[in-house]
ChimeraX commands (.cxc) that place a marker at each C-alpha (Angstrom):
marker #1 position 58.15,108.25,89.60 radius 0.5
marker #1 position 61.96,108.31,89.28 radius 0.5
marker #1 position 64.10,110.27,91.16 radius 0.5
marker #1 position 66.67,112.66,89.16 radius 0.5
marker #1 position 69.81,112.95,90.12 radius 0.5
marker #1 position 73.30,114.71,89.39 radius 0.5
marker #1 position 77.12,113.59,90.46 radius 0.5
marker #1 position 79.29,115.64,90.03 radius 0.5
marker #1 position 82.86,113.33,90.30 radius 0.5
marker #1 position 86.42,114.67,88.79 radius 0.5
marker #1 position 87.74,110.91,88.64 radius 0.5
marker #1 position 86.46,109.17,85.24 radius 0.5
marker #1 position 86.37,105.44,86.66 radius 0.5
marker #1 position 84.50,106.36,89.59 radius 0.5
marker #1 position 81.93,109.10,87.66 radius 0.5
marker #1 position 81.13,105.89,85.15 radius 0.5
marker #1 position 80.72,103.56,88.22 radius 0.5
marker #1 position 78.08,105.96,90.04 radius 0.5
marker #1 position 76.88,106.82,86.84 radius 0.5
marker #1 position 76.22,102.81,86.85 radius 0.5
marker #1 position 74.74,102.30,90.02 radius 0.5
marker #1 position 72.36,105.20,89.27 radius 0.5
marker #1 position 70.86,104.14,85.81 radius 0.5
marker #1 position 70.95,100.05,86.95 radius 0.5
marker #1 position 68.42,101.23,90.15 radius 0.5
marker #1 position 64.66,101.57,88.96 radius 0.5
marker #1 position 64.00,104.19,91.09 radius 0.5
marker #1 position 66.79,107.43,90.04 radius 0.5
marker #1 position 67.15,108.53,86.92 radius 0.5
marker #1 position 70.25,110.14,86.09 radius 0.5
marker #1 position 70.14,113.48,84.38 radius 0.5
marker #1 position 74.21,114.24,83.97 radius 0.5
marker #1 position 77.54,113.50,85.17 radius 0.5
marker #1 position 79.85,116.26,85.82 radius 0.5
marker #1 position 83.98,116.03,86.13 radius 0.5
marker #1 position 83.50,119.70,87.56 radius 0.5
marker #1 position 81.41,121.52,89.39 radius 0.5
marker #1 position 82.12,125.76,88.12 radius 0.5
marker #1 position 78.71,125.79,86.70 radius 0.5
marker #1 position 77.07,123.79,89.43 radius 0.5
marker #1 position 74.69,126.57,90.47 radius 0.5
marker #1 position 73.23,127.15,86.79 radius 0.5
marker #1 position 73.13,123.15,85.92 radius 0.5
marker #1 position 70.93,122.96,89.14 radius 0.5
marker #1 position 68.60,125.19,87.54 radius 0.5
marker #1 position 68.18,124.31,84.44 radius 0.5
marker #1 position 68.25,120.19,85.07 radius 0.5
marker #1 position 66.22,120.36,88.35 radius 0.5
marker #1 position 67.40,117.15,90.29 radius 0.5
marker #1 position 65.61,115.70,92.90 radius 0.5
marker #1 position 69.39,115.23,94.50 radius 0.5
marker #1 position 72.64,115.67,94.04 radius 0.5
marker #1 position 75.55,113.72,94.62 radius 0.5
marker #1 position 78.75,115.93,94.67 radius 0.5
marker #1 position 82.51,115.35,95.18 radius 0.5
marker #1 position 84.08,117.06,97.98 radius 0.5
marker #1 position 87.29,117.25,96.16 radius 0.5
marker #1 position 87.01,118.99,92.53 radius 0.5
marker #1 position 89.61,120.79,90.78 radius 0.5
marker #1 position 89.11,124.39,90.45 radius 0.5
marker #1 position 85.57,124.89,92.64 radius 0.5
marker #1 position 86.01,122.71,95.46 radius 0.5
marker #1 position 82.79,120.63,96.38 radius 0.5
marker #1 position 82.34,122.65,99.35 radius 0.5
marker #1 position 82.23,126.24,97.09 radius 0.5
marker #1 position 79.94,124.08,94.65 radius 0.5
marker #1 position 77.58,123.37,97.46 radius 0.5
marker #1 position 77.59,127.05,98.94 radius 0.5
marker #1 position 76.54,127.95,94.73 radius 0.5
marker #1 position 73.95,125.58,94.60 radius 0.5
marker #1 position 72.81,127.15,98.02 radius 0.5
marker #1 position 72.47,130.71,96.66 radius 0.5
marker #1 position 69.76,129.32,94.22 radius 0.5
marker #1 position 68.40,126.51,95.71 radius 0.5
marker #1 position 67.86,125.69,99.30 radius 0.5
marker #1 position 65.82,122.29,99.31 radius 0.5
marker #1 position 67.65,119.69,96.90 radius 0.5
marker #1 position 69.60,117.35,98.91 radius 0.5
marker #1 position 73.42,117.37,98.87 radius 0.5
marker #1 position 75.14,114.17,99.95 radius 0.5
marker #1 position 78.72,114.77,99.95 radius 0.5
marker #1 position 81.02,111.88,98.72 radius 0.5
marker #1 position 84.56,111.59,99.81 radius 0.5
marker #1 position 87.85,109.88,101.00 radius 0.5
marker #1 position 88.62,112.61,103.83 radius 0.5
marker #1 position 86.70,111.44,107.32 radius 0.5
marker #1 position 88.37,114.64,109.42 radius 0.5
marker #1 position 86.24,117.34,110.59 radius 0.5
marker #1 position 87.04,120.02,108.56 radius 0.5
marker #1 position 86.23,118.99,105.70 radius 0.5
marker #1 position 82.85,117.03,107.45 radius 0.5
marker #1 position 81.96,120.29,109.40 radius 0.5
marker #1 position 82.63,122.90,106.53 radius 0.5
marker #1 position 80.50,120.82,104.30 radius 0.5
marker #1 position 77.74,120.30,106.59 radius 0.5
marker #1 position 77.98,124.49,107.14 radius 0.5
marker #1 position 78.04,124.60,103.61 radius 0.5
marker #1 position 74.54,123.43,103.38 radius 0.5
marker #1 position 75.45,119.36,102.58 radius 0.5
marker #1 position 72.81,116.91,103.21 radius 0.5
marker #1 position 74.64,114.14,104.24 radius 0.5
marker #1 position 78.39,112.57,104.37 radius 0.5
marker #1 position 79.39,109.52,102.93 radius 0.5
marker #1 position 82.79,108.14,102.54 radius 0.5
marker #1 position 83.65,106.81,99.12 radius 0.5
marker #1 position 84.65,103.56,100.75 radius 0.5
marker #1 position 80.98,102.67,101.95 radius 0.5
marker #1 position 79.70,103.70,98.37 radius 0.5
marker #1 position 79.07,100.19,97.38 radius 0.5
marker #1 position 76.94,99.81,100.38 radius 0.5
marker #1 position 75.43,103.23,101.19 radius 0.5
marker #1 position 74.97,104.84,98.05 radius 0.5
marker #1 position 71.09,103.86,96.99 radius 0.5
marker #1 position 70.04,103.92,101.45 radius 0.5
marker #1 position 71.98,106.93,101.71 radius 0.5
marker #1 position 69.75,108.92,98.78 radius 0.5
marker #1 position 66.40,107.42,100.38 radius 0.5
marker #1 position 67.52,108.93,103.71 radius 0.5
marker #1 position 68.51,112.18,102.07 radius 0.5
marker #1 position 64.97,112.05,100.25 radius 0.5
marker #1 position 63.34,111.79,103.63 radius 0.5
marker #1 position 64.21,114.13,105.51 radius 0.5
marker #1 position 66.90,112.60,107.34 radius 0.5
marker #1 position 70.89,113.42,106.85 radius 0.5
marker #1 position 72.75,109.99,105.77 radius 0.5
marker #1 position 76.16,109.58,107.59 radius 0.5
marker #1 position 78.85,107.03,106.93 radius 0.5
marker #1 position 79.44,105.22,110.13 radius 0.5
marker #1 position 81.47,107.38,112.93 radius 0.5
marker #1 position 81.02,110.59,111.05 radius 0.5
marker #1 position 78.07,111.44,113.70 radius 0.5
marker #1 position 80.66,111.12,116.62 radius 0.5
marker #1 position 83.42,113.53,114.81 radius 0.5
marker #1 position 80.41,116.16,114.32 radius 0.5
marker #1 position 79.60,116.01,117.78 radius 0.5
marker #1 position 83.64,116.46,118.81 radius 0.5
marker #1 position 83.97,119.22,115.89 radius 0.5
marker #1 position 81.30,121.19,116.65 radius 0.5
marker #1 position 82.47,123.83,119.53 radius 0.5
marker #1 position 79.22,126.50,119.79 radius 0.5
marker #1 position 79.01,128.44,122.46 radius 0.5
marker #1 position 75.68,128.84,123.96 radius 0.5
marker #1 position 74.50,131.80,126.57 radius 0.5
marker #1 position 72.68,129.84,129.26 radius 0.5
marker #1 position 72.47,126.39,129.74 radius 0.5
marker #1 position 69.07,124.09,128.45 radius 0.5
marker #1 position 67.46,122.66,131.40 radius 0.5
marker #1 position 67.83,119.11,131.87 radius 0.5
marker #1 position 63.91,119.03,131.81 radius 0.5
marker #1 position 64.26,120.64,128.41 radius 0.5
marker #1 position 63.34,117.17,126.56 radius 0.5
marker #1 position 61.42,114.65,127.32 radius 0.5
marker #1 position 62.91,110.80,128.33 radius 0.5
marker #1 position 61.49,109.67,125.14 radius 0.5
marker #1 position 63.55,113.03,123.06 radius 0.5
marker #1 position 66.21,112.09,124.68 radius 0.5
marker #1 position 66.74,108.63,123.77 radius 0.5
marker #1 position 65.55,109.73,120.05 radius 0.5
marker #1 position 68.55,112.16,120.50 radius 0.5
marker #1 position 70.92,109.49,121.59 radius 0.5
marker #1 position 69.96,107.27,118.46 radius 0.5
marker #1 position 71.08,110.20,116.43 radius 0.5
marker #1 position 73.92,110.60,117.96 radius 0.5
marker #1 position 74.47,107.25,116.72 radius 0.5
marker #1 position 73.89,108.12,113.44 radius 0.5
marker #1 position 71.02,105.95,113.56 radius 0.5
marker #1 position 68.39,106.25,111.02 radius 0.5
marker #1 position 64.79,107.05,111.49 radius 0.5
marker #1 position 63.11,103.66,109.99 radius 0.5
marker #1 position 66.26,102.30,112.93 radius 0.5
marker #1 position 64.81,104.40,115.58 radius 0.5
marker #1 position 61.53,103.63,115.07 radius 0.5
marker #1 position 61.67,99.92,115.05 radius 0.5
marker #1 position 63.82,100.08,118.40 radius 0.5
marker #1 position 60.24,101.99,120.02 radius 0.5
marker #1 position 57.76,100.43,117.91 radius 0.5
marker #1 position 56.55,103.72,116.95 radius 0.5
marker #1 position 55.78,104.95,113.20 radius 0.5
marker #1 position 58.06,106.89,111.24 radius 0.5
marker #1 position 55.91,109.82,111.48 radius 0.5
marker #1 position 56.14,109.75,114.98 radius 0.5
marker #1 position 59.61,109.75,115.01 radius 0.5
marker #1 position 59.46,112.80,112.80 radius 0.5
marker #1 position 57.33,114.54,114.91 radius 0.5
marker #1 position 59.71,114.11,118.08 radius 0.5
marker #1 position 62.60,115.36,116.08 radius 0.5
marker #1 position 60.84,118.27,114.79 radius 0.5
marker #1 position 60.13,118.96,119.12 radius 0.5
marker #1 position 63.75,118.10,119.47 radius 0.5
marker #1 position 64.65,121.00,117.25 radius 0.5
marker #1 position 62.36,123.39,118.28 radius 0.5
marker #1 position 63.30,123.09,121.95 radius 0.5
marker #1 position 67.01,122.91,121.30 radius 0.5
marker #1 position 66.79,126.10,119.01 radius 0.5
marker #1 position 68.63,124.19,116.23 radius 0.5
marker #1 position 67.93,123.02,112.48 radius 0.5
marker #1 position 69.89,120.10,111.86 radius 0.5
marker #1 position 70.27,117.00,113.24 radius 0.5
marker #1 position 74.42,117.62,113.91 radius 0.5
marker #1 position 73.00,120.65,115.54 radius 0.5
marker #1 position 70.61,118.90,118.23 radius 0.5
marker #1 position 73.36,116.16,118.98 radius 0.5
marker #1 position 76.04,118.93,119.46 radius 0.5
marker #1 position 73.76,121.19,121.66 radius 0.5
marker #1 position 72.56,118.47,123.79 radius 0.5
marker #1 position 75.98,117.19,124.39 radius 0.5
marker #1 position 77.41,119.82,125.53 radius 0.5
marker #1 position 74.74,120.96,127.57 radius 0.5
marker #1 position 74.84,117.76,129.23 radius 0.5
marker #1 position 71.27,116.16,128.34 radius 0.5
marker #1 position 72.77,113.22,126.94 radius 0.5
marker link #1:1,2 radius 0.2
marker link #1:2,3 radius 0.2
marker link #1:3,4 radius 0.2
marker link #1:4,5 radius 0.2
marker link #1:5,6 radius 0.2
marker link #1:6,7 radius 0.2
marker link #1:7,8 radius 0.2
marker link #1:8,9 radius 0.2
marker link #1:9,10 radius 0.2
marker link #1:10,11 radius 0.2
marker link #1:11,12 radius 0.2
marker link #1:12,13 radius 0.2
marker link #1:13,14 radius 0.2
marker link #1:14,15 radius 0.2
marker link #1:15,16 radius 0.2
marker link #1:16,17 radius 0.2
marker link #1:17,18 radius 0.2
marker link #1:18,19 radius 0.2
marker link #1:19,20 radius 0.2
marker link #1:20,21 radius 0.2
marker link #1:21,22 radius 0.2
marker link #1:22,23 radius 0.2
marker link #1:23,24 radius 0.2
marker link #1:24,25 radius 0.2
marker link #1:25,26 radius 0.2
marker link #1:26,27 radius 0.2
marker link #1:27,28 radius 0.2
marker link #1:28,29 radius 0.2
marker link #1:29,30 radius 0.2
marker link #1:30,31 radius 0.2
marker link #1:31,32 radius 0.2
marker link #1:32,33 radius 0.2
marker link #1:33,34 radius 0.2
marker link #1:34,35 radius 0.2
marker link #1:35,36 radius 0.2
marker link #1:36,37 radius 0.2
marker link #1:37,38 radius 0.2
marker link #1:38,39 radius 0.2
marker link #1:39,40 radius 0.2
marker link #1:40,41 radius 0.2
marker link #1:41,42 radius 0.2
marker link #1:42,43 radius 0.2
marker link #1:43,44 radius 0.2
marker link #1:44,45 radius 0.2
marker link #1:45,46 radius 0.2
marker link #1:46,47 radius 0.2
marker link #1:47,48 radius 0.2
marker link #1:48,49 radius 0.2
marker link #1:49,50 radius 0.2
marker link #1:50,51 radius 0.2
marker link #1:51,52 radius 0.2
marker link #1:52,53 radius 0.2
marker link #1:53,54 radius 0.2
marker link #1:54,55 radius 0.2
marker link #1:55,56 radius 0.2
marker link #1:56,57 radius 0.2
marker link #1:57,58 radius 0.2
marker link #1:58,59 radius 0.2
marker link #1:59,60 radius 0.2
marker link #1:60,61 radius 0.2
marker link #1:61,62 radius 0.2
marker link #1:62,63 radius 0.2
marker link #1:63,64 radius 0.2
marker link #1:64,65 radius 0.2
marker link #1:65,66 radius 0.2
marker link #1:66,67 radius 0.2
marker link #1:67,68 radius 0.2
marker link #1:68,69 radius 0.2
marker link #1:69,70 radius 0.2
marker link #1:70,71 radius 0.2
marker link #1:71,72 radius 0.2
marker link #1:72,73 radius 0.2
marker link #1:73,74 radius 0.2
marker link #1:74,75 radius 0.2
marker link #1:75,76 radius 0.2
marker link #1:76,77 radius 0.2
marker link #1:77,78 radius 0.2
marker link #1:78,79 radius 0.2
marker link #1:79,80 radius 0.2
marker link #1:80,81 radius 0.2
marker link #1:81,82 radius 0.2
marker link #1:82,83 radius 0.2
marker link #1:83,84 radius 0.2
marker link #1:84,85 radius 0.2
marker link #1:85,86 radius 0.2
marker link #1:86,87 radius 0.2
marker link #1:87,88 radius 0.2
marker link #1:88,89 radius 0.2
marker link #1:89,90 radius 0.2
marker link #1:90,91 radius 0.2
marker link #1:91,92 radius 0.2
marker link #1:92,93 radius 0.2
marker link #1:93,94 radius 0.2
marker link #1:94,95 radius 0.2
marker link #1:95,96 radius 0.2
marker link #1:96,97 radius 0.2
marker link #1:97,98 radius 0.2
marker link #1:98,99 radius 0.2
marker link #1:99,100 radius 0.2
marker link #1:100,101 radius 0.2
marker link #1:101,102 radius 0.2
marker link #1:102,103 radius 0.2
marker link #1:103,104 radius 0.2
marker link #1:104,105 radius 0.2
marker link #1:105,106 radius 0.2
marker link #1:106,107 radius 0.2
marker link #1:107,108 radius 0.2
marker link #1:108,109 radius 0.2
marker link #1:109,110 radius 0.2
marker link #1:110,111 radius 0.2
marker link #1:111,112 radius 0.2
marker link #1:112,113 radius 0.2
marker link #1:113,114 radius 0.2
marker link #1:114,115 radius 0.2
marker link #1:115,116 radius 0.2
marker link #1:116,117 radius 0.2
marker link #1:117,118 radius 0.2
marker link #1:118,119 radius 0.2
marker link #1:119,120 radius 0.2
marker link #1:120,121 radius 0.2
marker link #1:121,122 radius 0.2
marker link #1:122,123 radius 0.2
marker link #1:123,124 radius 0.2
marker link #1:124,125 radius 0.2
marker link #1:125,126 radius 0.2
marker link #1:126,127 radius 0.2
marker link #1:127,128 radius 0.2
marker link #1:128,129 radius 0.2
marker link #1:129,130 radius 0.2
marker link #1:130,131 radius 0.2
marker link #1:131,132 radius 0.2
marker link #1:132,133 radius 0.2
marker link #1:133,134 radius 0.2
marker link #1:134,135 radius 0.2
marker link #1:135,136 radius 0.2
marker link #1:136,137 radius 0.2
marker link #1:137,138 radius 0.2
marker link #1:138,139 radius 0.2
marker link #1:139,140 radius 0.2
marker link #1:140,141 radius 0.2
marker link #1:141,142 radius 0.2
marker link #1:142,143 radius 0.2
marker link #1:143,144 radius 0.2
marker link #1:144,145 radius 0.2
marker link #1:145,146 radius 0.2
marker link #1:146,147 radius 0.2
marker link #1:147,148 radius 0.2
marker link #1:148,149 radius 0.2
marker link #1:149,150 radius 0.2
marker link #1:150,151 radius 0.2
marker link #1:151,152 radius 0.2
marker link #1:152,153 radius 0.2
marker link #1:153,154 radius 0.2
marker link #1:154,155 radius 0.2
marker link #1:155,156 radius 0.2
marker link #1:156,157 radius 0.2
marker link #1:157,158 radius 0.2
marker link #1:158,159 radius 0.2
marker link #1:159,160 radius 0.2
marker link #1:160,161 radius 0.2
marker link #1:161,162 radius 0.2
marker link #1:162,163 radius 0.2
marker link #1:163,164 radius 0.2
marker link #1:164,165 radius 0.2
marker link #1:165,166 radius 0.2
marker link #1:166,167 radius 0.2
marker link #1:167,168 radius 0.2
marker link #1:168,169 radius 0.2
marker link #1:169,170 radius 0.2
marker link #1:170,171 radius 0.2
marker link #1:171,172 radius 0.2
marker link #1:172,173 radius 0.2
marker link #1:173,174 radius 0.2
marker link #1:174,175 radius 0.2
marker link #1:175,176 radius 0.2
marker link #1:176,177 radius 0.2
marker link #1:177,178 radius 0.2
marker link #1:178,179 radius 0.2
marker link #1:179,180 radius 0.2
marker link #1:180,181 radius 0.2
marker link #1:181,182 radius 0.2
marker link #1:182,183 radius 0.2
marker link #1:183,184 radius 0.2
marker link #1:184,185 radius 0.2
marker link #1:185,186 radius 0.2
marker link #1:186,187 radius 0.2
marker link #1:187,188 radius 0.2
marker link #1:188,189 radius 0.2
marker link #1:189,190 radius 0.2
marker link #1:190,191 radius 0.2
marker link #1:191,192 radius 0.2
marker link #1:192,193 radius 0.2
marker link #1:193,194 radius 0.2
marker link #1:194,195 radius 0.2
marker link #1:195,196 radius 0.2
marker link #1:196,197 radius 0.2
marker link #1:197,198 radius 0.2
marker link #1:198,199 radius 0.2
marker link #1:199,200 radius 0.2
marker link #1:200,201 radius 0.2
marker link #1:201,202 radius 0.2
marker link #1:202,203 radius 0.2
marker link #1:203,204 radius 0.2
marker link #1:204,205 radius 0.2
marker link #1:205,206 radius 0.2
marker link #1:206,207 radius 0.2
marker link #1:207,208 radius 0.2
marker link #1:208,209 radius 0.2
marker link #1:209,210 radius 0.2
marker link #1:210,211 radius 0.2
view
């Protein structure tokens, strides 16, 4: 079965090349292109992608107010963001607006089809670095410290491939475990950590020190 998607892209030479990439792979099946993103929320709706792969930069409704739209009416399609900025304001205010991943438009040619199969799984697809800046961005303040004893030696090098921006079929050839495993020691991860995201568990445990 093919997976639907959306990209929503204000530059016409780019739109026609993702447009492209998207039709020429067997798997996705592209329902529309958009060169804005104002009715975002209701074309979500009524097209029902599987993902979406939205411009962080649109005139009018910025990328970031088109995710925070799509948000208000649906909560489980994943948003990969697609951009030229790699500073973390725009990286964090995405991710806060609900984004599903970050990839710059330079890595497109390389990322793009890896990048939606990660986003499909589960997992949040990250150009390279863009882990580290999350991790330097990110600034919460937490009550009491986590025990070091917190996560196990095996979370904790998990958690240091994510920090990485490692992926999970990557972590779990490094331990010779199943994907599923891996899974299931990121879902302990986040349940100990009191976090829902993966920039989430990499922040915390950095600056609580169990990295």
């Amino acid at each position: 079965m093919q997976v639907a998607v959306i990209i929503y892209e204000d530059n016409n030479d780019l739109r026609e090349t993702l447009s492209n990439m998207v039709t020429f792979s067997q798997n996705l099946l592209l329902l529309g292109n958009f060169a804005r993103a104002g009715d975002a929320a209701k074309q979500v709706q009524d097209l029902r992608p599987d993902i979406i792969l939205m411009d962080i930069d649109m005139p009018g409704i910025s990328g970031i107010d088109a995710v925070k739209s799509i948000r208000s009416v649906n909560q489980l399609v994943p948003i990969i963001m697609l951009t030229v900025f790699d500073d973390n304001k725009h990286v964090l205010e995405s991710i806060k607006a609900g984004a599903s991943g970050y990839l710059l438009k330079k890595h497109l040619s390389q990322r793009l089809i890896i990048s939606i199969e990660e986003a499909l799984a589960g997992e949040v697809p990250m150009s390279p670095g863009i882990a580290r800046m999350i991790i330097a961005g990110m600034q919460q303040k937490t009550d009491t410290p986590a025990p070091k004893e917190l996560l196990t030696t095996r979370e904790k090098q998990i958690l240091a491939h994510l920090s990485k921006g490692n992926t999970y079929k990557v972590i779990a050839m490094d331990f010779t475990i199943s994907i599923d495993t891996v899974r299931s020691h990121i879902k302990s991860i986040y349940e100990k950590l009191k976090v829902h995201n993966q920039a989430e568990a990499v922040s915390k445990a950095f600056q609580q020190k169990l990295l």
